[in-house]
PDB file as gemmi writes it, atoms N, CA and C in Angstrom:
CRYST1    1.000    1.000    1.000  90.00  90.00  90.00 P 1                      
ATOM      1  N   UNK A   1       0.847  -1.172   0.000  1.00  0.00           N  
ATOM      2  CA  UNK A   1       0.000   0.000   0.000  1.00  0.00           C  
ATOM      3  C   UNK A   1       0.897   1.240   0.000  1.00  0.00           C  
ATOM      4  N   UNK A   2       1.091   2.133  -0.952  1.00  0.00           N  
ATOM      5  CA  UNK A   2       1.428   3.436  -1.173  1.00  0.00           C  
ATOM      6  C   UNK A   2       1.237   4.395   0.154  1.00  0.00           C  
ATOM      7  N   UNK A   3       2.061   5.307   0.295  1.00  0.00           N  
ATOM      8  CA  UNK A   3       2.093   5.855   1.541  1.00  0.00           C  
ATOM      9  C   UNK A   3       0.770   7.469   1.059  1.00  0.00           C  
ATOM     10  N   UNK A   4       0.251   7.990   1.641  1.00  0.00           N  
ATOM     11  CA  UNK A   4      -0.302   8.854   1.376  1.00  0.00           C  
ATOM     12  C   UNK A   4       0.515  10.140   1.295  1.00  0.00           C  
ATOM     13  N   UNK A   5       0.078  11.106   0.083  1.00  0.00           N  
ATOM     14  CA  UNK A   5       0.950  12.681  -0.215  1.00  0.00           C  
ATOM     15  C   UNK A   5       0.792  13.228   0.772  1.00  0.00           C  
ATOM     16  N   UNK A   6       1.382  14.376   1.208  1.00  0.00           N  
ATOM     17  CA  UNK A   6       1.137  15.703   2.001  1.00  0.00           C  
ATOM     18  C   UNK A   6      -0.243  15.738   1.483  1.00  0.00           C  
ATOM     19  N   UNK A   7      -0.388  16.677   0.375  1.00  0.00           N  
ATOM     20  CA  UNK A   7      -2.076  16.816   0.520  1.00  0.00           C  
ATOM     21  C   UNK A   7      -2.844  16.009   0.404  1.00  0.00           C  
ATOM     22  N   UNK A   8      -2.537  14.643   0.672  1.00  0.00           N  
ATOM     23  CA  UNK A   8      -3.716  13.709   0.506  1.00  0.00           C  
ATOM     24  C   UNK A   8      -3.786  13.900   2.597  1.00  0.00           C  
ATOM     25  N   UNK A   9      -2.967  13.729   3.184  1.00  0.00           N  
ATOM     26  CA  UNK A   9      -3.349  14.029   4.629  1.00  0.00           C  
ATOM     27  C   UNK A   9      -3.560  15.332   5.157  1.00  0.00           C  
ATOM     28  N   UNK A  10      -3.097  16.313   4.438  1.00  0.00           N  
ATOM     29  CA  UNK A  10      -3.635  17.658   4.985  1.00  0.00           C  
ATOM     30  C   UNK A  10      -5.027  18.355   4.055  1.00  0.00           C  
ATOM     31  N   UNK A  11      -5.758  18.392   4.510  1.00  0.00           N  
ATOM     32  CA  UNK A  11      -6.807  18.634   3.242  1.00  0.00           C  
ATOM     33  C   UNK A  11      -7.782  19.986   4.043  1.00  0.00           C  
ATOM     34  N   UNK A  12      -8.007  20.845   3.244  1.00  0.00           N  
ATOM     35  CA  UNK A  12      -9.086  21.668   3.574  1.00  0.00           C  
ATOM     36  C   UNK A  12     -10.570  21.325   3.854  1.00  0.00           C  
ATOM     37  N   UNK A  13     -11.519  22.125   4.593  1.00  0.00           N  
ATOM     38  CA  UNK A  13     -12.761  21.495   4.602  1.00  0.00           C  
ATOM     39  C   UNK A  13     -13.506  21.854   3.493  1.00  0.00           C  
ATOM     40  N   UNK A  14     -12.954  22.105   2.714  1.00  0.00           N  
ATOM     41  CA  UNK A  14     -13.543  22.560   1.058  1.00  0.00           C  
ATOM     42  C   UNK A  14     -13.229  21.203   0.301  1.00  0.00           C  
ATOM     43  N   UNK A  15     -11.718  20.707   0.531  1.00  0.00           N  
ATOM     44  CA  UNK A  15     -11.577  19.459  -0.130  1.00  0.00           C  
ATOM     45  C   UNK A  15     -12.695  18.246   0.235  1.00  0.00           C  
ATOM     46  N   UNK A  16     -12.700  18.538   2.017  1.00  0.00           N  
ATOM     47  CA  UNK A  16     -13.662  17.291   2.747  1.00  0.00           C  
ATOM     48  C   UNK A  16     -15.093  17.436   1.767  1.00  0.00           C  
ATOM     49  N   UNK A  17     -15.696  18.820   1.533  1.00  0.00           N  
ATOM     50  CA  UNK A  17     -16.537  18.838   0.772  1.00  0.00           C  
ATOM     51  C   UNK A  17     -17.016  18.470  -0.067  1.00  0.00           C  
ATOM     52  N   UNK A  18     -15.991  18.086  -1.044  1.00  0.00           N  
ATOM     53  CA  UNK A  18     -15.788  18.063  -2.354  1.00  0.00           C  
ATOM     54  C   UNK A  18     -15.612  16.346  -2.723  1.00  0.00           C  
ATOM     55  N   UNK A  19     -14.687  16.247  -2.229  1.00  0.00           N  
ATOM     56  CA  UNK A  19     -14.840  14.534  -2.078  1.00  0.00           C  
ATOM     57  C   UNK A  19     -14.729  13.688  -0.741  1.00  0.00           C  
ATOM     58  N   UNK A  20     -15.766  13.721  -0.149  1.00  0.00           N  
ATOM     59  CA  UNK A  20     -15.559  13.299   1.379  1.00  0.00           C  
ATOM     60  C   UNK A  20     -15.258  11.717   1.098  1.00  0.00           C  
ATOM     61  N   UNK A  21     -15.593  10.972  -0.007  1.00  0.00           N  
ATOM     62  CA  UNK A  21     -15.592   9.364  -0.158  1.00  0.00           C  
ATOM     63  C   UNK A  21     -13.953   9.237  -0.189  1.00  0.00           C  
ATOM     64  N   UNK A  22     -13.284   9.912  -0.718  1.00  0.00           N  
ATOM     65  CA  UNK A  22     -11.467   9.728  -0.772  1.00  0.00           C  
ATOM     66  C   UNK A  22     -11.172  10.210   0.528  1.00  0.00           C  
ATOM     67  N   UNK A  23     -11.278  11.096   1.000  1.00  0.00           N  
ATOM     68  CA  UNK A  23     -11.198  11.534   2.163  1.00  0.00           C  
ATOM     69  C   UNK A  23     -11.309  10.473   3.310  1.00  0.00           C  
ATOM     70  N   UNK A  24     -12.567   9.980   3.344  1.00  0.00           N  
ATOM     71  CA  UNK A  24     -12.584   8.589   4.315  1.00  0.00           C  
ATOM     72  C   UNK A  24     -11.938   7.356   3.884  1.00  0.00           C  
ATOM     73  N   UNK A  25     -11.643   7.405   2.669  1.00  0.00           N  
ATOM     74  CA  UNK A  25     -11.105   6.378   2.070  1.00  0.00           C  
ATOM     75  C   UNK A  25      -9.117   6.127   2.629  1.00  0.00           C  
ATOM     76  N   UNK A  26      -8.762   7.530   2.523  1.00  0.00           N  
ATOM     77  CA  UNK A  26      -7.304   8.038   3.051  1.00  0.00           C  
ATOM     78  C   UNK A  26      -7.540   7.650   4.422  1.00  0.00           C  
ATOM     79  N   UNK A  27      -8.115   8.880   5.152  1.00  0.00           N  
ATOM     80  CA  UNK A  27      -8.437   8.051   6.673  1.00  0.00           C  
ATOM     81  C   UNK A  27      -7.884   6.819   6.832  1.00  0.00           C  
ATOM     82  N   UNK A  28      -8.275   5.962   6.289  1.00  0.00           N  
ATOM     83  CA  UNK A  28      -8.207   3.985   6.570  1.00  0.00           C  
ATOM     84  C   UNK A  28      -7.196   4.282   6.444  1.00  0.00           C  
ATOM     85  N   UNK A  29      -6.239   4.917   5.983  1.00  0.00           N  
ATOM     86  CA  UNK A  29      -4.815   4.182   5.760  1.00  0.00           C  
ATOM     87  C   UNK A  29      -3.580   5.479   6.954  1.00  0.00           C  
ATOM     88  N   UNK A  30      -4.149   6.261   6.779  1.00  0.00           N  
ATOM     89  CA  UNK A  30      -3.616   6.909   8.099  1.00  0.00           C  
ATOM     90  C   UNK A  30      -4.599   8.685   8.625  1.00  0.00           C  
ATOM     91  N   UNK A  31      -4.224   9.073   9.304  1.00  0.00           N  
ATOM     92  CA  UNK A  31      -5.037  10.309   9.883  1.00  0.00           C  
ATOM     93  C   UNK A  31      -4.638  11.508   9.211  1.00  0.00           C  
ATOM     94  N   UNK A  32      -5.657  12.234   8.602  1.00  0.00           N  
ATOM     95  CA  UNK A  32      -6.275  12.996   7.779  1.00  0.00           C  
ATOM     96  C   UNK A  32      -6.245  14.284   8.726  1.00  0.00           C  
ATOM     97  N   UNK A  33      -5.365  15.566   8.665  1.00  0.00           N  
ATOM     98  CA  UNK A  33      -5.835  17.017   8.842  1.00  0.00           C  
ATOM     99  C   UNK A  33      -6.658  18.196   8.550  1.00  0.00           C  
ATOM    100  N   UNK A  34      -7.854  18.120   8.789  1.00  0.00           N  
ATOM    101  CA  UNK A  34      -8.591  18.704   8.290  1.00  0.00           C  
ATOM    102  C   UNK A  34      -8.888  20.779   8.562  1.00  0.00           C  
ATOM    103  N   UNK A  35      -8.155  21.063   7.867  1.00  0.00           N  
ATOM    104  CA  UNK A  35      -8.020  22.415   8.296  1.00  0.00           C  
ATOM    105  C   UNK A  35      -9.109  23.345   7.542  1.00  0.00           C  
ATOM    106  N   UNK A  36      -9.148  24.567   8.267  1.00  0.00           N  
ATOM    107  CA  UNK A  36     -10.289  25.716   8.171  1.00  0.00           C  
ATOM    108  C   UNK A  36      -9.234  27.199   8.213  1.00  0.00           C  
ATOM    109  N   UNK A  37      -9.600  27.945   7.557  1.00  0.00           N  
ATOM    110  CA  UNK A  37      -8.644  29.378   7.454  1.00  0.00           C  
ATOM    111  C   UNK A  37      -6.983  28.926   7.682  1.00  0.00           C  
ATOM    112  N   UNK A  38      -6.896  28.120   6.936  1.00  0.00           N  
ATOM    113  CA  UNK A  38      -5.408  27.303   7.203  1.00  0.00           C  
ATOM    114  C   UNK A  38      -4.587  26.840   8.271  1.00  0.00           C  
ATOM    115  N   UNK A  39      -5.788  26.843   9.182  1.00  0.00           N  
ATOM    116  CA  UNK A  39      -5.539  26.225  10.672  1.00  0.00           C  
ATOM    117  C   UNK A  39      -6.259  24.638  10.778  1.00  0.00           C  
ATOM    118  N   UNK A  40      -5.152  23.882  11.347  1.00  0.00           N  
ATOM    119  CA  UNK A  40      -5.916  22.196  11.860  1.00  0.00           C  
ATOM    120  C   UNK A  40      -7.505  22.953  12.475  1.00  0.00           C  
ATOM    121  N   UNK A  41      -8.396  22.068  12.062  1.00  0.00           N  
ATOM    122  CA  UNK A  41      -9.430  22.275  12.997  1.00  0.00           C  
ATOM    123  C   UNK A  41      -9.798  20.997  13.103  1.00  0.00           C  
ATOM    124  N   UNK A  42     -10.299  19.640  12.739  1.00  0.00           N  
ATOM    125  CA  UNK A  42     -10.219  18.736  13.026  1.00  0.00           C  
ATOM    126  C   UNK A  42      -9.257  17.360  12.399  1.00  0.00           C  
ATOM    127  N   UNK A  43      -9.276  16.328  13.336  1.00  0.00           N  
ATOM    128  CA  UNK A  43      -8.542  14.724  12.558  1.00  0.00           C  
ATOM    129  C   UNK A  43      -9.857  13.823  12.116  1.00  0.00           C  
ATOM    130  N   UNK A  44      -9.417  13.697  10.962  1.00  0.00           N  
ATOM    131  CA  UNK A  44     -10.067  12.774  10.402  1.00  0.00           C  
ATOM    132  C   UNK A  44      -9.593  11.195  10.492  1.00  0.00           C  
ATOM    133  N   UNK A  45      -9.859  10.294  11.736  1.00  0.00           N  
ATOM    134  CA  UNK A  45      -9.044   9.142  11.792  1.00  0.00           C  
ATOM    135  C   UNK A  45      -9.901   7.920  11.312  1.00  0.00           C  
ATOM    136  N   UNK A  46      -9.373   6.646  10.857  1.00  0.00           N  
ATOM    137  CA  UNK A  46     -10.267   5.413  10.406  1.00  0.00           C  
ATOM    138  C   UNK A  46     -10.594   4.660  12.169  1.00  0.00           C  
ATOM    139  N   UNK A  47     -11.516   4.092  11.793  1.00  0.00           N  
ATOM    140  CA  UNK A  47     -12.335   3.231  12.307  1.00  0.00           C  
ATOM    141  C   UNK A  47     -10.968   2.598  13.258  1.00  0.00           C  
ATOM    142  N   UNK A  48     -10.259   1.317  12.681  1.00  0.00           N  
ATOM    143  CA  UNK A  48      -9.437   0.583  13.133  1.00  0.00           C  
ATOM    144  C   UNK A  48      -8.285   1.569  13.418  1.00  0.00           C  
ATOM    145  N   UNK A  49      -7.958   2.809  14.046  1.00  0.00           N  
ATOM    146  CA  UNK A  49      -7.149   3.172  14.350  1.00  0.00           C  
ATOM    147  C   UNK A  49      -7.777   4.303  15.992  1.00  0.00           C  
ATOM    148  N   UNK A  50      -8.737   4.444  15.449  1.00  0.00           N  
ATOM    149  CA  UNK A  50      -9.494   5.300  16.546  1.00  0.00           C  
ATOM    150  C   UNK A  50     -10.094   4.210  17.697  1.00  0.00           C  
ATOM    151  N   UNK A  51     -10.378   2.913  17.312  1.00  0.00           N  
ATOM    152  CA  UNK A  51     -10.433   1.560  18.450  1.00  0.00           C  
ATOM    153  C   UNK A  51      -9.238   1.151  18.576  1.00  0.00           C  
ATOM    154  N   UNK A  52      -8.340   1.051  18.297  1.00  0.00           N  
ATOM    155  CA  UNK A  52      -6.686   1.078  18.620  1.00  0.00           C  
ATOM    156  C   UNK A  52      -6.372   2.112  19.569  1.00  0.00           C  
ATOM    157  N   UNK A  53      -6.896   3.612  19.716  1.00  0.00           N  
ATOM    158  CA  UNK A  53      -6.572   4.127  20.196  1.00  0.00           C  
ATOM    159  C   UNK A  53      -7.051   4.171  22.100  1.00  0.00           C  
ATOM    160  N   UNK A  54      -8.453   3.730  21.530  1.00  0.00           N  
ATOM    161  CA  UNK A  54      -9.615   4.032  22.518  1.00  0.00           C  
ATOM    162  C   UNK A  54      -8.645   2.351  23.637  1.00  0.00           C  
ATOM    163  N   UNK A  55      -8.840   1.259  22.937  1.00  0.00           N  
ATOM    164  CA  UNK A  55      -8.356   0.193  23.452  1.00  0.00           C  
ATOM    165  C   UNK A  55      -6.965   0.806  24.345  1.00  0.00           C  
ATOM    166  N   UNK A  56      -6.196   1.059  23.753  1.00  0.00           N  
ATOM    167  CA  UNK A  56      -5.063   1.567  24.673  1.00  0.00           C  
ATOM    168  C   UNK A  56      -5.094   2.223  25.796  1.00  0.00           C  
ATOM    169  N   UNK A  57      -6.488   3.393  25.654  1.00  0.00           N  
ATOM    170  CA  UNK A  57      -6.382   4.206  26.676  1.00  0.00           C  
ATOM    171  C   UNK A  57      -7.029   3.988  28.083  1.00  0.00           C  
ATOM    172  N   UNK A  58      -7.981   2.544  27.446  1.00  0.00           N  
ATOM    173  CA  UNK A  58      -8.370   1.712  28.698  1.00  0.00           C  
ATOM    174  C   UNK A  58      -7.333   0.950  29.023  1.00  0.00           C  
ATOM    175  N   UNK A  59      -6.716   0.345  28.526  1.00  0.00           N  
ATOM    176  CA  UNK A  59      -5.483   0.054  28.770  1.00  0.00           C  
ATOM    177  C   UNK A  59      -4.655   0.135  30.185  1.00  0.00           C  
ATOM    178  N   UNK A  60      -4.157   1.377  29.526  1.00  0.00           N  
ATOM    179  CA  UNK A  60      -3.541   2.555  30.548  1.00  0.00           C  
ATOM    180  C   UNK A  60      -3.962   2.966  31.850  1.00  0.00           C  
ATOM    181  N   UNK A  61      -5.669   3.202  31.714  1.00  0.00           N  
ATOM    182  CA  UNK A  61      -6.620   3.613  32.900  1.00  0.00           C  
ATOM    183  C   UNK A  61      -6.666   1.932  33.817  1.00  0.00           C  
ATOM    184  N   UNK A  62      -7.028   0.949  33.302  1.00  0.00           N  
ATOM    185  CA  UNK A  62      -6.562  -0.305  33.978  1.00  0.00           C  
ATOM    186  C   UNK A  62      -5.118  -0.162  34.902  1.00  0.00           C  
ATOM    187  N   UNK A  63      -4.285   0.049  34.096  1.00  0.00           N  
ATOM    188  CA  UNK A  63      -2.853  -0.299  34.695  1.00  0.00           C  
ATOM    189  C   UNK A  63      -2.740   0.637  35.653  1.00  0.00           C  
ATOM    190  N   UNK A  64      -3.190   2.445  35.264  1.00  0.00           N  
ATOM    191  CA  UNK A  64      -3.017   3.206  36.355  1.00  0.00           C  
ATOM    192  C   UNK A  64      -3.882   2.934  37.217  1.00  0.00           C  
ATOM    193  N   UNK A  65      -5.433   2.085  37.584  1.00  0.00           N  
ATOM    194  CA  UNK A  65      -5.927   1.730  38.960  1.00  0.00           C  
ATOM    195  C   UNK A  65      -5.243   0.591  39.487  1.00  0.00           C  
ATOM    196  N   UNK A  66      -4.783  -0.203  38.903  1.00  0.00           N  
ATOM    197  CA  UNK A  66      -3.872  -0.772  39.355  1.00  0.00           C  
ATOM    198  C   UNK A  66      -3.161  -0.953  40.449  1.00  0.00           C  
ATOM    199  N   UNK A  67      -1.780   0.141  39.685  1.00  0.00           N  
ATOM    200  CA  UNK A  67      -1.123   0.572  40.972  1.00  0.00           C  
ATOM    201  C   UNK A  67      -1.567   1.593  41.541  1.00  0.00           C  
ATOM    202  N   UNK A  68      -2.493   2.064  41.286  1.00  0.00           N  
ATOM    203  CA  UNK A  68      -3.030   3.008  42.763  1.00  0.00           C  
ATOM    204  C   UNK A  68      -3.885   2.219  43.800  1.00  0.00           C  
ATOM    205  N   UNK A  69      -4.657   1.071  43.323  1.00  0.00           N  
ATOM    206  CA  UNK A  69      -5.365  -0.015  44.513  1.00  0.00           C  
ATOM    207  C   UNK A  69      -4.276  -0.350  45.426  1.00  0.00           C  
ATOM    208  N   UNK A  70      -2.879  -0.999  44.592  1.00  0.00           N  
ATOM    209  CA  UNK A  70      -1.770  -1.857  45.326  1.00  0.00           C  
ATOM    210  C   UNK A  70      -0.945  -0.481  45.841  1.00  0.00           C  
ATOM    211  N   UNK A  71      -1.346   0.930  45.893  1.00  0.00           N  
ATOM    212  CA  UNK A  71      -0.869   1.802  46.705  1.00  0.00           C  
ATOM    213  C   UNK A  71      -1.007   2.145  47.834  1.00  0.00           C  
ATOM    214  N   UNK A  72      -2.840   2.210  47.305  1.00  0.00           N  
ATOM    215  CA  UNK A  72      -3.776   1.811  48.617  1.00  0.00           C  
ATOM    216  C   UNK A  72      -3.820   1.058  49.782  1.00  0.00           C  
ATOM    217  N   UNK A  73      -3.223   0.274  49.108  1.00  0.00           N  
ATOM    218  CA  UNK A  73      -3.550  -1.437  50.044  1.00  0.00           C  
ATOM    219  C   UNK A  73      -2.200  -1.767  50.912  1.00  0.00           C  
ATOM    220  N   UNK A  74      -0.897  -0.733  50.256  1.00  0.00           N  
ATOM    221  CA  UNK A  74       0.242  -1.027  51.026  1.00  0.00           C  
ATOM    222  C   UNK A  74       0.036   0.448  52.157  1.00  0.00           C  
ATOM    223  N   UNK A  75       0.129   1.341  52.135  1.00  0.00           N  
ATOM    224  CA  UNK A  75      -0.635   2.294  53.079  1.00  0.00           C  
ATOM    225  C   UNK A  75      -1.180   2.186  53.961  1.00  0.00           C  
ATOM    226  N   UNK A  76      -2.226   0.926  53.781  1.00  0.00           N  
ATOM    227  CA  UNK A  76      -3.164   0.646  54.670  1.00  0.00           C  
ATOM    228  C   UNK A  76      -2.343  -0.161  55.864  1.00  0.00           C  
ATOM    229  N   UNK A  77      -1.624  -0.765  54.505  1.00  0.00           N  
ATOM    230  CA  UNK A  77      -0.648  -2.050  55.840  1.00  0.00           C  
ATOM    231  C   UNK A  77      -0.064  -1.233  56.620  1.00  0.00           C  
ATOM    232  N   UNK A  78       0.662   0.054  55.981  1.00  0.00           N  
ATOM    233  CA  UNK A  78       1.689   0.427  57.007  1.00  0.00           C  
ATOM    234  C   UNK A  78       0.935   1.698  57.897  1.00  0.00           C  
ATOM    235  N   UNK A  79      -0.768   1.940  57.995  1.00  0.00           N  
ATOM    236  CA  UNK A  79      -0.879   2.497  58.933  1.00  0.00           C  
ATOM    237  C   UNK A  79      -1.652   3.412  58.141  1.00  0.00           C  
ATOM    238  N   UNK A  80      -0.910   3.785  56.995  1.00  0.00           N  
ATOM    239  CA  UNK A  80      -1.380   5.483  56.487  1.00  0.00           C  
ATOM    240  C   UNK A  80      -2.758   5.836  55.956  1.00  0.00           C  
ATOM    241  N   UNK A  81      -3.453   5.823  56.855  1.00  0.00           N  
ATOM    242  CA  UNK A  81      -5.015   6.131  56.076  1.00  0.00           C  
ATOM    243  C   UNK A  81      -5.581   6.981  57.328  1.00  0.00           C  
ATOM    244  N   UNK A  82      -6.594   7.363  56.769  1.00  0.00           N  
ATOM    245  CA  UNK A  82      -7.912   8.594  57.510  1.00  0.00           C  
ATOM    246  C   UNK A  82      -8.997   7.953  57.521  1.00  0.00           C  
ATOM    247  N   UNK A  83     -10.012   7.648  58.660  1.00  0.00           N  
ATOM    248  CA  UNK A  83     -10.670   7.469  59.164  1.00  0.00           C  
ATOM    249  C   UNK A  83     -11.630   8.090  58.365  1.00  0.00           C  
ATOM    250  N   UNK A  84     -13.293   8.170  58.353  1.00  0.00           N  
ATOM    251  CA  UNK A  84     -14.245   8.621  57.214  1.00  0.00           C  
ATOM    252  C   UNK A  84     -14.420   9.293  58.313  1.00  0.00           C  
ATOM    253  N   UNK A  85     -14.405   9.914  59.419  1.00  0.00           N  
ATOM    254  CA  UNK A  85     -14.970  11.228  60.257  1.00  0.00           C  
ATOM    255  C   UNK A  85     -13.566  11.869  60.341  1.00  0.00           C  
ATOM    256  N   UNK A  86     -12.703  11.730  60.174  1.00  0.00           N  
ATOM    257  CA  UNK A  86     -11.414  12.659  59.874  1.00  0.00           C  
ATOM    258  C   UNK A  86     -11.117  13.019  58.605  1.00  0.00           C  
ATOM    259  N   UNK A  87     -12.309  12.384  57.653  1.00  0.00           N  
ATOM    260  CA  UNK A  87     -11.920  12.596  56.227  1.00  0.00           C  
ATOM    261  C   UNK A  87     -12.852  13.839  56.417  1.00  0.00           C  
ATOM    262  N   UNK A  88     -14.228  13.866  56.823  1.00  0.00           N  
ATOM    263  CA  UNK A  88     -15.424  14.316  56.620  1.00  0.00           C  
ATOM    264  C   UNK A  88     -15.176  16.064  57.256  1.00  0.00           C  
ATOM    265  N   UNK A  89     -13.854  15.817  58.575  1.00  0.00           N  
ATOM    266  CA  UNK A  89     -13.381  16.658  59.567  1.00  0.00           C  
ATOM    267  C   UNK A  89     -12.629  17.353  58.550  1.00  0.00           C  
ATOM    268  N   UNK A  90     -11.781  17.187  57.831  1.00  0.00           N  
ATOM    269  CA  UNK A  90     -10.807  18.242  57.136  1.00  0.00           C  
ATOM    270  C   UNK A  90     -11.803  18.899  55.704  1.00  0.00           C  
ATOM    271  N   UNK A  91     -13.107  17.868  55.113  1.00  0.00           N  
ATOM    272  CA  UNK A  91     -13.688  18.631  53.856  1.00  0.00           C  
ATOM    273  C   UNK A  91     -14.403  19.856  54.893  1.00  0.00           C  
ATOM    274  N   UNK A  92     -15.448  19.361  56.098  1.00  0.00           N  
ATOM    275  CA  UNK A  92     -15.954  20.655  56.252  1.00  0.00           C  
ATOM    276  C   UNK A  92     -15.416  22.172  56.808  1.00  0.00           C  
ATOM    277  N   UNK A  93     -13.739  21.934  57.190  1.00  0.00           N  
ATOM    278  CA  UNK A  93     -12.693  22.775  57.371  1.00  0.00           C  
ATOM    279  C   UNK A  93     -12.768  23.356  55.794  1.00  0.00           C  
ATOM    280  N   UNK A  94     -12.447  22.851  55.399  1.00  0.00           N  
ATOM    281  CA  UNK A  94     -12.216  23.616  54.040  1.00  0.00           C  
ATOM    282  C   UNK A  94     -13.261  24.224  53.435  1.00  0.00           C  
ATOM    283  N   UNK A  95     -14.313  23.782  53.537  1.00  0.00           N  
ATOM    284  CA  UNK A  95     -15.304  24.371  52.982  1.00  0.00           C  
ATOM    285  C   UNK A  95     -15.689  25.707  53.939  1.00  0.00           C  
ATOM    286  N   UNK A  96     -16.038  25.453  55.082  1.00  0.00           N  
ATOM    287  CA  UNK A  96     -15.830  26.840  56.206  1.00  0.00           C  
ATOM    288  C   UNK A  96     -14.668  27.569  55.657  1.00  0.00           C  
ATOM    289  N   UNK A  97     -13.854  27.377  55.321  1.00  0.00           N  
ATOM    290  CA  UNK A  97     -12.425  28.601  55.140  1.00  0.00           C  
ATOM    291  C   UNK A  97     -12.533  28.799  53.576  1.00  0.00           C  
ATOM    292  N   UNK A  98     -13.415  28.004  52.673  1.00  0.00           N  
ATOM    293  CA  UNK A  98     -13.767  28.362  51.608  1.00  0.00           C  
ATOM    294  C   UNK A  98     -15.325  29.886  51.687  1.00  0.00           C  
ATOM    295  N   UNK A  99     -15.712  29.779  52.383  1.00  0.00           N  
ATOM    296  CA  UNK A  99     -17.658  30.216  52.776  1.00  0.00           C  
ATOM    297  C   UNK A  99     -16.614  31.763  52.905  1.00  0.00           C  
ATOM    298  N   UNK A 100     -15.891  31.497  54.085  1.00  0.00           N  
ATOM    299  CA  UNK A 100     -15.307  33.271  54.898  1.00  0.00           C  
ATOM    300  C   UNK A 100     -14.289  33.580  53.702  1.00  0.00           C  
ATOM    301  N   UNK A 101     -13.644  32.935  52.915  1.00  0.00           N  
ATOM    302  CA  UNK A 101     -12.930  33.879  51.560  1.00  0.00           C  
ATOM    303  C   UNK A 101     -13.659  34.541  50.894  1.00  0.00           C  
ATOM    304  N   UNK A 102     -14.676  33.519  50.779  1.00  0.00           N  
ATOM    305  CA  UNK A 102     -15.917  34.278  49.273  1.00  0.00           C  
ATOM    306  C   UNK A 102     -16.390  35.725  49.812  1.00  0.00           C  
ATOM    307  N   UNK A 103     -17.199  36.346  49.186  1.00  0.00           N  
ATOM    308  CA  UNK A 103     -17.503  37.386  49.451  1.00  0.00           C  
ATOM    309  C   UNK A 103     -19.213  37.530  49.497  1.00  0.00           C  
TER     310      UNK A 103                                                      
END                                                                             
C-alpha cells in the first residue's frame, strides 16, 4: 500500500466537501488534517485506528488503577489512612475557610 501525499493528509474542509468518499477512504490508511482558514481544525481518523486508540487508553486507565489499589492497600498495611470522620473533619474545614474567603 502506497504511503499517502502531504495533501492527501492535509486537506481543507472545502476538499472534505468536495470529495468526502477519498477523504474517508485516506483516513483507513492513516489520519487525515482537516483544516479551516489554514488552521488544523479537526482529525479525520479510520475506524481501526481510533479503536486502537480508545483500546489503549483503557489500557492505561486499567494499569493506572492498578497501581493506585496496590498503593492503597500497602498504606493501609503500614498504617497510612484517615478514618471517614477525619476525612469528613478536614472537607468541612475547608469548605468553612472556603464560605469566609468568598464574598
Amino acid at each position: 500500500m502506497r504511503m499517502l501525499k502531504t495533501k492527501e493528509r492535509i486537506i481543507t474542509t472545502a476538499d472534505l466537501g468536495c470529495d468526502p468518499d477519498q477523504a474517508l477512504q485516506n483516513a483507513q490508511r492513516a489520519p487525515i488534517v482537516v483544516t479551516a482558514e489554514g488552521k488544523p481544525a479537526a482529525y479525520l481518523v479510520g475506524t481501526d485506528t481510533f479503536d486502537a486508540l480508545i483500546e489503549r487508553l483503557i489500557e492505561l486507565e486499567r494499569q493506572e488503577l492498578s497501581v493506585n489499589v496496590q498503593k492503597g492497600e500497602q498504606d493501609f498495611v503500614e498504617g497510612n489512612f484517615s478514618t471517614l470522620q477525619e476525612i469528613i473533619a478536614r472537607a468541612e474545614a475547608r469548605w468553612q475557610d472556603q464560605d469566609q474567603t468568598q464574598p
